[in-house]
Backbone bond lengths (Angstrom), bond angles and torsions (degrees), N, CA, C in turn:
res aa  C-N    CA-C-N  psi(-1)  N-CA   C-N-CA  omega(-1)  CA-C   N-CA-C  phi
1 X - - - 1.453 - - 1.524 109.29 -
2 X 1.699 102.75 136.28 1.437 89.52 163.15 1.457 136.12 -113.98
3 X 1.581 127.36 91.36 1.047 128.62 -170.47 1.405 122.15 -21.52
4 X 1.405 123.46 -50.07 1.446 133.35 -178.38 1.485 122.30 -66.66
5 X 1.474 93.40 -14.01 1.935 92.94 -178.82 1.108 100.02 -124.87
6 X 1.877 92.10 127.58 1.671 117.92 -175.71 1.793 111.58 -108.28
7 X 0.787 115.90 165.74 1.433 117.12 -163.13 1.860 110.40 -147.97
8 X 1.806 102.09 123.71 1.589 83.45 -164.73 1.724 77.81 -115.76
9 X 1.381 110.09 147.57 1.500 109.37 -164.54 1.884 88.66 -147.82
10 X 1.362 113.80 149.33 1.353 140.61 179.34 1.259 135.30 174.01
11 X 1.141 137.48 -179.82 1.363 149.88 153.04 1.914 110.65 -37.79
12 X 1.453 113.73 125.39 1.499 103.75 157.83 1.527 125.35 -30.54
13 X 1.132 113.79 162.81 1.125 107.75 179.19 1.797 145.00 78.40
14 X 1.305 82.40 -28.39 1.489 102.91 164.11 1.555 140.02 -87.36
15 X 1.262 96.60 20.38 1.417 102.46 144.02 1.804 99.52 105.84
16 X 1.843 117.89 -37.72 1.172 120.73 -172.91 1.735 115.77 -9.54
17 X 1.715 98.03 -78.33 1.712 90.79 174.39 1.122 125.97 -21.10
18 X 1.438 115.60 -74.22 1.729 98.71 -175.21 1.203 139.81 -92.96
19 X 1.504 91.51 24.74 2.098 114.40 155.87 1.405 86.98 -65.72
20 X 1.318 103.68 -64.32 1.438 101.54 -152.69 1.538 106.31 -58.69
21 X 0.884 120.62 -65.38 1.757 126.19 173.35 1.180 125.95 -29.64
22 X 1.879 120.56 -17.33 1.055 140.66 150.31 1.296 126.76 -70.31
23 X 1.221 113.65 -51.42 1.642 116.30 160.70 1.352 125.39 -67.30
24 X 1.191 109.05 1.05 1.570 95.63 -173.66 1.731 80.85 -105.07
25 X 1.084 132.18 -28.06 1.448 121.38 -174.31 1.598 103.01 -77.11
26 X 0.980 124.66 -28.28 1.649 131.76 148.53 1.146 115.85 -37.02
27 X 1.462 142.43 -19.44 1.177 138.79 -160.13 1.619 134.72 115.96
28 X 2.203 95.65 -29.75 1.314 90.42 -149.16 1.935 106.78 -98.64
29 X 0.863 109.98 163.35 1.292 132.93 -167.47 1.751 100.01 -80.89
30 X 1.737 98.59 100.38 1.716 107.56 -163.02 1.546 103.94 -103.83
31 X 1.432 112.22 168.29 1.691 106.19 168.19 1.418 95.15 -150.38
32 X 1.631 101.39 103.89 1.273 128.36 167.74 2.094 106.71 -22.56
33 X 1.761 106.79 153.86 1.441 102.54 164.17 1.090 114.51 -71.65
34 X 1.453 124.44 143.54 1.263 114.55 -179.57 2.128 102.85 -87.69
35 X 0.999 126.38 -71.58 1.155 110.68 167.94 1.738 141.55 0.51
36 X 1.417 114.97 -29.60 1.223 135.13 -165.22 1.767 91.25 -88.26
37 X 0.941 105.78 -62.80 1.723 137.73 169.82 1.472 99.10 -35.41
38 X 1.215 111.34 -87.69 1.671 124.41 171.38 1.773 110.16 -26.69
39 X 1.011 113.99 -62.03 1.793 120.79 177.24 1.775 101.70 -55.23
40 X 1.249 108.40 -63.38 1.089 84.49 171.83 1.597 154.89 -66.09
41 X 1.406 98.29 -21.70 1.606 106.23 162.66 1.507 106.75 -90.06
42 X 1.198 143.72 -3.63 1.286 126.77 156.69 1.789 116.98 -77.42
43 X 1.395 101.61 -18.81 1.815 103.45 -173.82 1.430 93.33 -81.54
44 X 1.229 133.46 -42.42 1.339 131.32 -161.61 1.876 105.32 -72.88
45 X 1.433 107.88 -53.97 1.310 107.42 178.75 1.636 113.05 -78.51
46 X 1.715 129.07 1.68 1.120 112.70 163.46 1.721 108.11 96.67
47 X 1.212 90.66 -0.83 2.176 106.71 179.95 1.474 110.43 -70.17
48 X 1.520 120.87 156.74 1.026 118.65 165.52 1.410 113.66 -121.78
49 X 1.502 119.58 55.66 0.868 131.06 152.31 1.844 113.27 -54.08
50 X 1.002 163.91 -24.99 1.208 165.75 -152.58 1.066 130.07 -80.15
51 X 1.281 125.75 166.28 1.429 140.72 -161.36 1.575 109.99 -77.94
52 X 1.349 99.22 -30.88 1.591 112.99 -174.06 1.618 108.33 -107.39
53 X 1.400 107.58 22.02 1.766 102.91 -161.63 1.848 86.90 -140.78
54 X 1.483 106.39 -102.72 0.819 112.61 -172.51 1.669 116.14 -107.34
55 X 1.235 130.01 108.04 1.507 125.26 -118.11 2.025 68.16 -107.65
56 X 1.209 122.13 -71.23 1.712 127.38 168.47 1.227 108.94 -3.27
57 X 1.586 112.47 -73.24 1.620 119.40 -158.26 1.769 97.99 -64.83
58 X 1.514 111.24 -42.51 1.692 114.26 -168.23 1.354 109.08 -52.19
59 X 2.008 110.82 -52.81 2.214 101.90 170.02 1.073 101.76 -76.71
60 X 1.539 147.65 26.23 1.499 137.51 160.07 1.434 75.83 -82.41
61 X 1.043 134.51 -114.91 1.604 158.43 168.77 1.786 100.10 8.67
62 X 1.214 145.68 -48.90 0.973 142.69 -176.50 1.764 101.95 -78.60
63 X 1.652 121.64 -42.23 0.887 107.65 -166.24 1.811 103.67 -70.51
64 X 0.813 133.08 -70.38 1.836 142.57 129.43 1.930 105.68 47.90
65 X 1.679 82.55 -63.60 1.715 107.44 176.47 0.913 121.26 -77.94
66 X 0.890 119.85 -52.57 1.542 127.17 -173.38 1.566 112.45 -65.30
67 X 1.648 104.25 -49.73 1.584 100.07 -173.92 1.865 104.63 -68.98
68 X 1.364 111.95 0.59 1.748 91.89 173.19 0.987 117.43 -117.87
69 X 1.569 109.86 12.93 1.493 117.74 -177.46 1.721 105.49 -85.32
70 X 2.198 96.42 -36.09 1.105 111.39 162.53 1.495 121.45 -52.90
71 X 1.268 126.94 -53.64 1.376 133.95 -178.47 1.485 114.75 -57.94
72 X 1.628 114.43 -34.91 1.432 123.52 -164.12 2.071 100.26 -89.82
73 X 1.172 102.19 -3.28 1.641 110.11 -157.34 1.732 93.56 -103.04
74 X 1.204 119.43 -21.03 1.349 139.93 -173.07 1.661 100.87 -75.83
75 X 1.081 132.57 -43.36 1.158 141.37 154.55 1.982 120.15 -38.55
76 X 0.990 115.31 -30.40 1.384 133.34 -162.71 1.501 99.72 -97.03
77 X 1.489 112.16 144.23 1.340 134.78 162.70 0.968 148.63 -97.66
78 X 1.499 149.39 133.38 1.733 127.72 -145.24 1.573 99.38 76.03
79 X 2.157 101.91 -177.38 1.058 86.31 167.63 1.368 132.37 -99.76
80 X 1.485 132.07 -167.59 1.088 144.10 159.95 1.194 129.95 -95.64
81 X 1.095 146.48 143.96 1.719 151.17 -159.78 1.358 93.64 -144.07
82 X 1.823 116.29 105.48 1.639 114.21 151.63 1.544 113.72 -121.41
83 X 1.728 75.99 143.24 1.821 98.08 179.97 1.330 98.22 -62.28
84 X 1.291 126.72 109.73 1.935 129.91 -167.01 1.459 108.35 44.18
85 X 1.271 109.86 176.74 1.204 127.57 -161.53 1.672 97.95 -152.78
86 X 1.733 107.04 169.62 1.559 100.38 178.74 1.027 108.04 -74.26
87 X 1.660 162.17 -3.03 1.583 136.79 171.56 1.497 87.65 -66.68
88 X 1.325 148.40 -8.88 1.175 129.65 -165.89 1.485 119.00 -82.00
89 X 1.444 101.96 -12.70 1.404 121.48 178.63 1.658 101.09 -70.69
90 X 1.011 92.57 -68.98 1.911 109.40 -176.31 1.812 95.85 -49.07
91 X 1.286 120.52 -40.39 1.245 90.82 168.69 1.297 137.43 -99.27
92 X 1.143 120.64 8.42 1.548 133.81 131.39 1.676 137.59 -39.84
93 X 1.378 92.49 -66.22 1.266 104.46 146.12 1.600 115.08 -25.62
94 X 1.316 106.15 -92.09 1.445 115.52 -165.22 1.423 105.57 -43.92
95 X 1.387 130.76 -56.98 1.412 140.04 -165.59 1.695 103.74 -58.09
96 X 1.643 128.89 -36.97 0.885 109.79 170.80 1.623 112.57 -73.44
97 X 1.066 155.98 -22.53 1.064 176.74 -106.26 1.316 115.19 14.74
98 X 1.716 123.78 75.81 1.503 145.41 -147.07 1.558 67.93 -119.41
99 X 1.744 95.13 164.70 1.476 117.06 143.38 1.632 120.36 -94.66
100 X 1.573 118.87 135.74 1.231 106.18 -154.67 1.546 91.56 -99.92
101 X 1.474 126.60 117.09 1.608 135.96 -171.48 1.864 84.87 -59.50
102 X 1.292 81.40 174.84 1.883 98.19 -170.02 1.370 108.62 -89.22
103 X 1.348 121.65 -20.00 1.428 124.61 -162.45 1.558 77.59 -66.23
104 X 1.488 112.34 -75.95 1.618 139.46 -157.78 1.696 96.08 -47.50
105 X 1.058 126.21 -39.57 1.782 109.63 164.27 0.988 116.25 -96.23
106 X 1.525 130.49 10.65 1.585 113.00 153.18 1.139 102.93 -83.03
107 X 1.309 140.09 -35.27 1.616 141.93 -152.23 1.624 95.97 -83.38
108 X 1.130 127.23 -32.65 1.448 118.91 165.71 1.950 132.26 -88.61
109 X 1.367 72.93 7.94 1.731 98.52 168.08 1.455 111.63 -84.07
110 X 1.483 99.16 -53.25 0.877 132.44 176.97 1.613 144.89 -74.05
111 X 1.129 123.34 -30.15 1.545 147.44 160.73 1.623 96.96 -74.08
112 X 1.546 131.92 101.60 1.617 118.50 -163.58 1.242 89.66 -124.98
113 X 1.402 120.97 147.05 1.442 133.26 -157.69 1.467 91.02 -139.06
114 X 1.467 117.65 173.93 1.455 128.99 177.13 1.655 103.13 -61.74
115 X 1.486 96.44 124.47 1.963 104.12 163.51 1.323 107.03 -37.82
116 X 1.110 155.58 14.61 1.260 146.57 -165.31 1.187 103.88 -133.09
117 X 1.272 144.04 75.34 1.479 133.98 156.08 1.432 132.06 -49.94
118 X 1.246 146.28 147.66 1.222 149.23 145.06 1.267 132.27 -93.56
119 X 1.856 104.31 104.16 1.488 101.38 -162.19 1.867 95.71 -104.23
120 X 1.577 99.61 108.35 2.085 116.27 163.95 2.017 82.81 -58.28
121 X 1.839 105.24 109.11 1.373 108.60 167.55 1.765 104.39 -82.99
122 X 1.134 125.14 158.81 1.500 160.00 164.14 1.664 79.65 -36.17
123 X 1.593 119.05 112.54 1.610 125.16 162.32 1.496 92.64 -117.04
124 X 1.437 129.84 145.67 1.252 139.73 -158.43 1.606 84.59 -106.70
125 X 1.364 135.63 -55.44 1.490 156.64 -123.82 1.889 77.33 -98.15
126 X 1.314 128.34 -63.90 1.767 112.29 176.51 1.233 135.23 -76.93
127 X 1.098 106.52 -19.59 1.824 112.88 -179.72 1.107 113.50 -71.89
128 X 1.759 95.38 134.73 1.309 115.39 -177.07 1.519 104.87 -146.32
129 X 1.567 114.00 -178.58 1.445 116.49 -169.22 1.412 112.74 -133.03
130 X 1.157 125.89 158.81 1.775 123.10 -164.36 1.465 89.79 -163.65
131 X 1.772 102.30 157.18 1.201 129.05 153.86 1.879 120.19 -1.69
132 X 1.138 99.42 -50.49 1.654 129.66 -177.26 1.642 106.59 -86.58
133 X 1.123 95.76 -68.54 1.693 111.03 -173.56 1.792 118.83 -90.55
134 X 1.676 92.42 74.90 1.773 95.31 172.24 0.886 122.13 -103.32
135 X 1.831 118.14 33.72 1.564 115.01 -173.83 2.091 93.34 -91.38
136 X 1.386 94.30 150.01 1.935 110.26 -179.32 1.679 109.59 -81.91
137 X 1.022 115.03 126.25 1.785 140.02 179.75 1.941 89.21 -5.10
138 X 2.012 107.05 -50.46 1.270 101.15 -165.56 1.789 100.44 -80.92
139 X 0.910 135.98 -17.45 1.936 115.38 171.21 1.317 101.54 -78.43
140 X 1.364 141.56 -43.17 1.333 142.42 157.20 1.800 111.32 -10.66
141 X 1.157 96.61 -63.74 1.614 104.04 -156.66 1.650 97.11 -68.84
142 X 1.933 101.43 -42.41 1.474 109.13 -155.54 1.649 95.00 -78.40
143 X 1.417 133.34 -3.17 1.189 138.22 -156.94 2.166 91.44 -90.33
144 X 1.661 80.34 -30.48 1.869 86.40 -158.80 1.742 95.95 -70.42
145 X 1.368 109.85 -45.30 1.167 104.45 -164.59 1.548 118.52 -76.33
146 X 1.405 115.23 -42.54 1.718 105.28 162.74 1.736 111.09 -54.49
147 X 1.107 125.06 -48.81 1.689 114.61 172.73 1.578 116.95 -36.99
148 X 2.252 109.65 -39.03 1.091 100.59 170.62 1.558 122.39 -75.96
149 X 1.039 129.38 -18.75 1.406 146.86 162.36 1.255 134.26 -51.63
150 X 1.353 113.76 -49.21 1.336 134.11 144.84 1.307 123.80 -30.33
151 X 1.354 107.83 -72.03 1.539 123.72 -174.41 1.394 103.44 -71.76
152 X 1.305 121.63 -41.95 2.244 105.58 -173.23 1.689 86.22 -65.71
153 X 1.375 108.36 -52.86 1.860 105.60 -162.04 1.836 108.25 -28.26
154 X 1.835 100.86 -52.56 1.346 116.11 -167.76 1.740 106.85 -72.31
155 X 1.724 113.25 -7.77 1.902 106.60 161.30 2.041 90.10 104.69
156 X 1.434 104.01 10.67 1.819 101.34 161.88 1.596 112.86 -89.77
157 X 1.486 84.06 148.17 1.995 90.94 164.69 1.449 88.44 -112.72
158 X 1.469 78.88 139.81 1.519 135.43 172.17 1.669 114.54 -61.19
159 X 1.222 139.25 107.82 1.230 122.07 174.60 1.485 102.19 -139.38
160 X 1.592 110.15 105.43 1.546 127.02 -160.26 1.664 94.15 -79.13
161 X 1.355 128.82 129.13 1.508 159.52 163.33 1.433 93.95 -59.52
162 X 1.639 107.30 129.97 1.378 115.34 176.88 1.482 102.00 -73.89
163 X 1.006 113.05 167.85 1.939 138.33 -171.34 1.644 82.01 -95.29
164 X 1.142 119.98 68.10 1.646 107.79 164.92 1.892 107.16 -133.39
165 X 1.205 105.14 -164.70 1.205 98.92 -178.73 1.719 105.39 -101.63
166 X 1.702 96.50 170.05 2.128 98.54 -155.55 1.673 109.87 -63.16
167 X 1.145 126.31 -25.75 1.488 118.36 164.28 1.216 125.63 -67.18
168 X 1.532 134.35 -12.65 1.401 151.37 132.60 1.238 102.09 -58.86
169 X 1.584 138.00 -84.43 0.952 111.97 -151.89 1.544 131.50 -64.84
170 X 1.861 114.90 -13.77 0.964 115.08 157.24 1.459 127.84 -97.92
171 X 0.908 117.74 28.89 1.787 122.66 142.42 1.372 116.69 -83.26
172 X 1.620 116.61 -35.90 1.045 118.32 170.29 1.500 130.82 -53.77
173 X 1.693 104.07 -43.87 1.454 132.29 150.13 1.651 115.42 -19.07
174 X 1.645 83.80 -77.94 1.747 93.32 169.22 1.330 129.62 -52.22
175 X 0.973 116.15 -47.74 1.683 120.13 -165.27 1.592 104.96 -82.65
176 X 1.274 117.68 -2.39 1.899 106.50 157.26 1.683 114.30 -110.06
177 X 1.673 85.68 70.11 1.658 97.34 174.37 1.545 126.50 35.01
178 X 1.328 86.93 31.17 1.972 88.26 161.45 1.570 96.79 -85.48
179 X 1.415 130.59 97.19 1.202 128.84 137.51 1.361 121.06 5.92
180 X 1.696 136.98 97.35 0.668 132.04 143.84 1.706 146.02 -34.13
181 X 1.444 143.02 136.42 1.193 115.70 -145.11 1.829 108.63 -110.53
């Protein structure tokens, strides 16, 4: 397990990015979503890596990322802040109703982050949709709650992010003993 790496995981739309974009201007040492990343170099080169294409190849490709972002993050001191983490795959997976191959749920067995998750809950009042983000208000919400499902299943506590704005929500960040860096 790694005590130092925290993980804020939810539904699109909920704001995660610019928690994170806040904390990293805080100091702390962030690791971008990989998925967001993935869409976009598959739209540009014409891939169907995607969510709306080939949903398989996209957690091939996320899992890929993620586990070396994990490996490359291991290197780093203080803590870490990632936009999701790999159970997020497995719960992707599941939500589309994929079969989740074994590698991809050992690696989220396995890739162990701080007991403390941060679940960005389903806000009706910010969500919105983009180029990237064409999931509807209802996969949004249902996205938040298997992520929360996922993570207790895998032995995380849950600690739901107030509905406030990102300088609240990252004080909030701070003040449950994530070590400042």
């Amino acid at each position: 397990m790694r005590d130092h790496f925290f993980v804020v995981t939810g539904g699109p739309g909920a704001d995660k990015t610019r928690l994170i974009t806040e904390l990293s201007r805080r100091g702390f040492h962030t690791i971008p979503e990989s998925g967001r990343a993935i869409i976009r170099e598959e739209m540009v080169s014409g891939g169907d890596a995607l969510p709306w294409a080939d949903r398989m190849a996209y957690a091939e490709r996320m899992l890929e990322r993620d586990l070396r972002a994990y490996e490359d993050a291991r290197a780093l001191s203080g803590p870490v802040i990632f936009d999701r983490g790999t159970p997020d795959i497995l719960g992707y997976l599941t939500l589309c109703g994929l079969p989740v191959p074994p590698h991809i749920a050992a690696a989220a067995k396995e890739t162990r982050y701080n007991a403390r998750i941060f679940l960005a809950p389903f806000w009706d009042d910010i969500f919105t949709q983009d180029a990237e983000r064409k999931q509807t208000r209802a996969e949004a919400e249902a996205t938040g709650a298997v992520m929360r499902d996922t993570y207790t299943a895998l032995g995380y506590e849950i600690t739901e992010l107030p509905r406030t704005d990102i300088v609240t929500r990252a004080d909030f960040v701070c003040a449950q003993r994530v070590n400042r860096p």
